[in-house]
Structures are given as C-alpha cells and as structure tokens.
C-alpha positions in Angstrom: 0.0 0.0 0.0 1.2 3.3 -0.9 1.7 5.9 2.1 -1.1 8.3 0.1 -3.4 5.6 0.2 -3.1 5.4 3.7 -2.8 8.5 5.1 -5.1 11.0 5.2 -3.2 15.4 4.8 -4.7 17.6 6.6 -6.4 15.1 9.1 -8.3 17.9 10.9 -10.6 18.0 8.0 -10.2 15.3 5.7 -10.3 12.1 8.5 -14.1 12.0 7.9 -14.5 8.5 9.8 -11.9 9.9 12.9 -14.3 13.2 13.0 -17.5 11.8 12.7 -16.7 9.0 15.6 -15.6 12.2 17.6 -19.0 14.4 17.3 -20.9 10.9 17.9 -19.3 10.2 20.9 -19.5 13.6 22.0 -23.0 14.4 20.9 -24.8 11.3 19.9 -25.1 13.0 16.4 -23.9 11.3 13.0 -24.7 7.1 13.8 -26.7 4.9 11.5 -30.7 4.4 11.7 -31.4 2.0 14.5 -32.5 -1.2 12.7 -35.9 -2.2 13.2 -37.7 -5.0 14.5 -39.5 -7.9 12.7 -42.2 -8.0 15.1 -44.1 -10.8 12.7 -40.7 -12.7 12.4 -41.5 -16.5 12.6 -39.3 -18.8 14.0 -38.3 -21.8 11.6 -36.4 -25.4 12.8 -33.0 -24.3 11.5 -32.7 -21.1 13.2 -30.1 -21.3 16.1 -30.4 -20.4 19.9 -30.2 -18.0 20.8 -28.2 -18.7 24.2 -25.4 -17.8 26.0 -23.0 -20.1 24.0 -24.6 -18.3 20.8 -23.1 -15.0 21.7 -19.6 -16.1 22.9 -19.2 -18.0 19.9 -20.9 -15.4 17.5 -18.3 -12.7 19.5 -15.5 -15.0 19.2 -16.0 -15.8 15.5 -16.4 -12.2 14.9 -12.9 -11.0 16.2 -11.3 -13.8 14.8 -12.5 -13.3 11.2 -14.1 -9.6 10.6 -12.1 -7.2 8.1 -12.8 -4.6 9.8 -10.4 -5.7 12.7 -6.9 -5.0 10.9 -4.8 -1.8 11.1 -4.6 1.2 8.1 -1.0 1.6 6.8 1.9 1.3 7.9 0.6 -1.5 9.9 -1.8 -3.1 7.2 -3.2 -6.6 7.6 -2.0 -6.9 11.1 -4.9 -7.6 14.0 -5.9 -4.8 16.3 -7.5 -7.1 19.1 -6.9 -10.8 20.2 -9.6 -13.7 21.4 -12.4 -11.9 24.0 -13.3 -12.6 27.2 -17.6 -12.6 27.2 -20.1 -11.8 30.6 -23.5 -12.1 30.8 -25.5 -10.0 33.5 -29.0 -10.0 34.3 -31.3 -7.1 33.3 -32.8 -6.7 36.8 -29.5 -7.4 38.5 -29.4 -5.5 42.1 -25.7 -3.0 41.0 -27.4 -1.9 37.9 -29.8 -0.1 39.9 -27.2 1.1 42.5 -24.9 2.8 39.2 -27.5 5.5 39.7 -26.1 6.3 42.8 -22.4 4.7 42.1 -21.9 6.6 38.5 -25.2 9.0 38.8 -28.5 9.4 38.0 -27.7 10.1 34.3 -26.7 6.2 33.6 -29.1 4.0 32.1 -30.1 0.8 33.4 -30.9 -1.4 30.6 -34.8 -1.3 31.3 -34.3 2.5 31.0 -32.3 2.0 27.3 -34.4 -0.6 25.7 -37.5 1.3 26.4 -36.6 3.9 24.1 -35.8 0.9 21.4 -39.1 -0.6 22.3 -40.8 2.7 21.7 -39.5 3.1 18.8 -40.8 0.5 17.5 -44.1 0.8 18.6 -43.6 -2.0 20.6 -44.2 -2.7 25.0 -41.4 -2.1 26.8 -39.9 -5.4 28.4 -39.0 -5.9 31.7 -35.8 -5.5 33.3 -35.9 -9.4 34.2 -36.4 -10.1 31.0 -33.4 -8.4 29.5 -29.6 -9.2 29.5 -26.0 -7.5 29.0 -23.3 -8.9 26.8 -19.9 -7.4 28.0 -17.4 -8.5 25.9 -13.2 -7.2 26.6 -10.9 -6.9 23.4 -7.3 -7.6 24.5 -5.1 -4.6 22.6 -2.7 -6.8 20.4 1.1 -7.4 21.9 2.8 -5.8 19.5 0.5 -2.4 20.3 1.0 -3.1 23.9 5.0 -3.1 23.0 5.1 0.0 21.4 3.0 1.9 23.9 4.6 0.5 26.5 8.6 2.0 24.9 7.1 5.7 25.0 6.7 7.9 27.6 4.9 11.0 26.3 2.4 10.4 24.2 0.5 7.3 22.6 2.1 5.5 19.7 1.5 4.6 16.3 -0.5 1.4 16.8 -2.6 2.7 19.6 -3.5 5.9 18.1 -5.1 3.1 15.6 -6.2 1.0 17.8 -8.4 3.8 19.5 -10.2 5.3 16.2 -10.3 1.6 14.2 -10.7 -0.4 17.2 -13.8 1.8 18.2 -15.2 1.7 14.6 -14.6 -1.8 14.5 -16.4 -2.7 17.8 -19.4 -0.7 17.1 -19.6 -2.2 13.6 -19.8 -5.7 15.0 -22.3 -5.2 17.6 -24.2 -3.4 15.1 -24.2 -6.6 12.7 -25.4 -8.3 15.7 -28.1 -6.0 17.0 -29.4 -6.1 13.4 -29.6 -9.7 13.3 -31.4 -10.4 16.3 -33.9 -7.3 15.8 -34.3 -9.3 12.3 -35.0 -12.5 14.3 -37.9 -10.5 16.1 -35.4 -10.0 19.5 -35.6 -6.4 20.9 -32.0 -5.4 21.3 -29.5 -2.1 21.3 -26.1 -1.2 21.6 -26.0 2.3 23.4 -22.9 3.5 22.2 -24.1 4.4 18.6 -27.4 5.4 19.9 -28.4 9.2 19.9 -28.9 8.9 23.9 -25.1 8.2 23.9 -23.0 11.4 24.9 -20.4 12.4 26.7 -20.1 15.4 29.4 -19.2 17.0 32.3 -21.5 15.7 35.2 -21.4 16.9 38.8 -20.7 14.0 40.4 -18.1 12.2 38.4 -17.0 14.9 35.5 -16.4 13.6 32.1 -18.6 10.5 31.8 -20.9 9.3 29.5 -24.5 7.5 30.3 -23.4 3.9 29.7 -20.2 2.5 30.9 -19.1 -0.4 29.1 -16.1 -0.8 32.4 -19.2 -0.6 34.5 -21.3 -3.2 32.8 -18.2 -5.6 32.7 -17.6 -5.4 36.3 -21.1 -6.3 37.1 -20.7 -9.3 34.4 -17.7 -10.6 36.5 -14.7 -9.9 33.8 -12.3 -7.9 36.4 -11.8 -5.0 38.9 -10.6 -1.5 38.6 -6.9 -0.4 38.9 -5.9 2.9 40.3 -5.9 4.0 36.7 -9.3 3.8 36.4 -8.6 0.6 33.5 -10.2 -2.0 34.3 -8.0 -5.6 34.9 -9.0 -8.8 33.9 -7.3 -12.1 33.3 -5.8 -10.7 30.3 -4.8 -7.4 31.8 -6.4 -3.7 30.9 -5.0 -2.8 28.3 -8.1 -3.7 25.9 -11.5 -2.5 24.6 -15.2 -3.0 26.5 -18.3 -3.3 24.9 -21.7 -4.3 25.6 -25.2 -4.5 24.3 -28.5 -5.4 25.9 -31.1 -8.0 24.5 -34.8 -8.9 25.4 -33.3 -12.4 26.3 -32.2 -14.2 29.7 -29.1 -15.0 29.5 -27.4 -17.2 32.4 -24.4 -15.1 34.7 -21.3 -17.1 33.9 -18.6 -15.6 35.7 -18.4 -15.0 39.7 -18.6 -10.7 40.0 -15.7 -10.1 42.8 -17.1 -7.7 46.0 -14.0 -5.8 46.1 -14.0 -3.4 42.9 -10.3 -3.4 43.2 -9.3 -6.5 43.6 -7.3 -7.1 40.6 -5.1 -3.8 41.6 -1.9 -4.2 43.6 -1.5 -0.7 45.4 -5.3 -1.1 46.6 -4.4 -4.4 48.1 -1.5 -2.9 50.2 1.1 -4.2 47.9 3.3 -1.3 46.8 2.9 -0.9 43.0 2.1 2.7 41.5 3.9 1.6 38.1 0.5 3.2 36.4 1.7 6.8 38.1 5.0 6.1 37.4 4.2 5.9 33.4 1.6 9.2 33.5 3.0 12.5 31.6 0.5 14.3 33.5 1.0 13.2 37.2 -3.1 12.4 37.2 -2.1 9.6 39.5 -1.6 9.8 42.7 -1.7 7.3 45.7 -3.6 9.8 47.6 -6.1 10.7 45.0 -6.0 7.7 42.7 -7.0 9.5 38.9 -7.5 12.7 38.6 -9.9 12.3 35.3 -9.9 16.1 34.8 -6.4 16.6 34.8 -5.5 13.3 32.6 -8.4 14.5 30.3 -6.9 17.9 29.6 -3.5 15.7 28.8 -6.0 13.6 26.8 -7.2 16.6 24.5 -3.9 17.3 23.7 -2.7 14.1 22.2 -5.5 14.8 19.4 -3.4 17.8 17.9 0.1 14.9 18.4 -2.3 12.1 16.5 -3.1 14.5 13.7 0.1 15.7 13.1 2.6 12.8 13.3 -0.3 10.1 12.5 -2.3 12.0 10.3 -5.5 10.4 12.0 -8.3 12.5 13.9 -8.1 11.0 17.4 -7.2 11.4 20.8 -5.6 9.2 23.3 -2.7 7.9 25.9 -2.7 4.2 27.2 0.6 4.9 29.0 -0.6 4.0 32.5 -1.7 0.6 31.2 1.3 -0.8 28.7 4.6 -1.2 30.7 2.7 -2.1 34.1 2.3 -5.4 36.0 -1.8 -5.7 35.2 -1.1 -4.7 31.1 -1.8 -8.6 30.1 -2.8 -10.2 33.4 -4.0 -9.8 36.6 -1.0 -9.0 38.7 0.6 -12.6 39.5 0.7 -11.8 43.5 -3.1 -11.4 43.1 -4.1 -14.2 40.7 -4.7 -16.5 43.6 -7.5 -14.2 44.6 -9.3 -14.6 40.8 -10.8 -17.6 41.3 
C-alpha cells in the first residue's frame, strides 16, 4: 500500500470516519438508523439459539474473522484485538440499579435503554428481568502493547489506531449483531451508537458518559478497577469494552468479585504505583487515585500529536496501562485471589 493511500493530509478536516466518531461520541449525532424489529418474524427449525454459547461464539467468530479488525497503513493486515473474554449479566440485576447512585443518576439501566428501542418501535417495553447484557473485553494486540509501553509522552502509532479503528470496529460488529437479532424478532440495542449516547461533564463524576461499558463488565464478573481507572482482567487492561442489551435471559457465567479493586496491587496494600510512574500528567496519585480532569486535559492534547505525526483524527494515551504489572494479566501476587 502506498503511504497516500493510507494516510489521510490535513487530518483535521479530511479524517471523515476519525471526526464523525468524535462528534458521535460527543453528541450522539452522525450514527446509523437504529435497525428495526421484525415484530411478525417466525421462527423456523433451523434457526439457532439463541443462548449464552450463541453470543460467545458469535463474538469469538467475529474477532477472529471480521475485516474490519486490521490496522490502516503502515501497519496493514496486522490484528488490532486478540480472542475476548464474554459476561453475561442479568437485566434486573441489584448493582445496575445502584450505578444510579455509584456513577449518577444520568446512567441507564438497561430497562431504561431498551425502552426507548421498544418505543421506537411501537412495541411494549420489556422488563428489566427479561433483559440481559453482553460485556465483551478486546485484549489490545502485543505488538501495540509493545510499542505503547517504549514511549513515555504520548501514545504511539499502533494505539492511536487502535483507538479510532478499534472503536469503529467494535461498534460495527455489535451493530451486525443487534441487526440480526432485531431481524429475528429479538428487541435489542447497543447504546454506544445510539443518539442517547454522549459524553459530558456531570457533577458527580465529571467527564462520563450515560453507559459504561467498564461498569457493565464489572457487574458481568470480567475484572476490577486499577488505580488507573482501566479495568483488569485475566488478560490485563490494556483492551477495549463493549456491551449491548437484548430482550433475552441469558445465564451469569462468571463470579462478579465484592472488592472493585481486587485485581489492583496498590489497593491491596502491595506497593505498586507503576501506572503513576508511566503518567506524563501526574493524574495519579496514591492519595487521590486519577484525577480524570487533569488526565483528560492531557488527553485533548494528544489529538493535535495524533493529527500531526499520525495524520489520524483521534485522541488518546494508554501509558498507564502498557509497561505495568496488570497490562496482560492480573497482577501474579493477586491471581490466587481470581478464582
């Protein structure tokens, strides 16, 4: 591939895919029409089931195979993300209630979502026992991992990538999904490229948006949160979370840990700090833990770094989880605790 081909001059204008991802998950403006539901769909003997296994394997297969998940030039043909790690959590689970108070009152609960699905398509609202979550974590490829983790300023090459066509990529998936099952007659949503999907300022928390995919993979047993605010599983934190809701019940199959920080060495009293150690902006502290205001102003900055050395339209850092003990596990002093 030639370098034209690949890169884009004058990214600030021309990136049309990196800016349009930005004002959509800034203002819940620019995403595809919601695809609608077969209400009179009839279910014939070869249709599969739509179970738990359906979903990992549909997820799996997904990642494995999809085009879209491959780096631009000069990285073409290589994977962005590795095999997932899929949750299930039940719709009228008890903690999706309490993220009202945990996150704030502007986060959805998935009865709260798929209403607005379910009137749009003129159809009863379901209730929240009869919906589930899919969370789904994207391990970050090693090789990204490796370059991230050799910098100390601002995000590399591969990540940079990995933010804008990882994003692009995930939501393209789930899409495919969502539109299957709504073609099967099953009410479901992804509320990521939905126009209720924004992010802001809020009182409580500051920059946040109304559905947290780390939230939603916590409360599907995937991992805990580091002092970074990434959240650890067993293959680390440096990845990508989804999720999506469905008018199905699917069975829990992962054990949800009571400590939110269990997978996070300096909150279990062993010294550690490697993720403020790697921070250009000092946003991590062991008395404050992140600072998400000052690491986003660092944050906005890198989008004026991507443009100009990448020649892509996005934003984004990743230095506090490459180069640190939980970047592709849970720290080894703690795995006897993730069982």
């Amino acid at each position: 591939m030639k370098k034209k081909d690949g890169y884009r001059k004058y990214s600030f204008l021309t990136d049309i895919r990196g800016i349009k991802n930005a004002i959509g998950e800034m203002r819940g403006w620019g995403y595809q029409k919601q695809p609608k539901l077969n209400a009179n769909y009839i279910r014939s003997h070869d249709d599969p089931v739509l179970n738990e296994d359906w979903f990992i394997n549909t997820i799996k297969e997904k990642i494995a195979t999809h085009p879209a998940n491959t780096m631009e030039y000069p990285f073409a043909g290589e994977k962005i993300f590795d095999e997932p790690l899929i949750g299930f959590v039940r719709g009228d689970d008890p903690i999706l209630q309490q993220y009202k108070s945990i996150i704030g009152p502007h986060h959805f609960t998935p009865k709260e979502i798929m209403r607005w699905q379910a009137e749009n398509n003129g159809v009863p609202a379901p209730k929240a026992q009869d919906l589930s979550v899919v969370s789904y974590i994207m391990p970050i490829s090693r090789i990204t991992k490796d370059d991230n983790a050799a910098i100390k300023e601002w995000p590399s090459e591969r990540w940079a990538q990995t933010r804008l066509l990882g994003e692009i990529f995930s939501q393209t998936f789930v899409r495919e999904i969502v539109t299957s099952l709504m073609g099967r007659g099953v009410l479901a949503i992804s509320p990521d490229v939905t126009p209720m999907f924004n992010k802001k300022r809020y009182p409580q928390v500051g920059w946040a948006s109304p559905w947290s995919h780390r939230h939603m993979a916590y409360a599907a047993g995937l991992g805990t949160f580091g002092m970074h605010d990434f959240f650890i599983t067993e293959k680390g934190c440096a990845h990508r979370t989804g999720s999506f809701v469905v008018n199905l019940k699917l069975a829990p199959n992962r054990k949800r840990p009571d400590d939110i920080h269990a997978y996070c060495l300096q909150y279990q009293g062993k010294q550690c700090l490697q993720c403020a150690k790697r921070c250009p902006a000092n946003a991590i502290t062991a008395e404050k833990a992140h600072n998400k205001e000052t690491c986003y102003q660092r944050v906005a900055k890198s989008l004026m770094y991507c443009n100009k050395n990448y020649h892509i339209f996005i934003y984004g850092c990743g230095l506090c989880a490459t180069g640190v003990p939980c970047e592709s596990e849970i720290p080894k002093p703690l795995q006897k605790n993730s069982g």
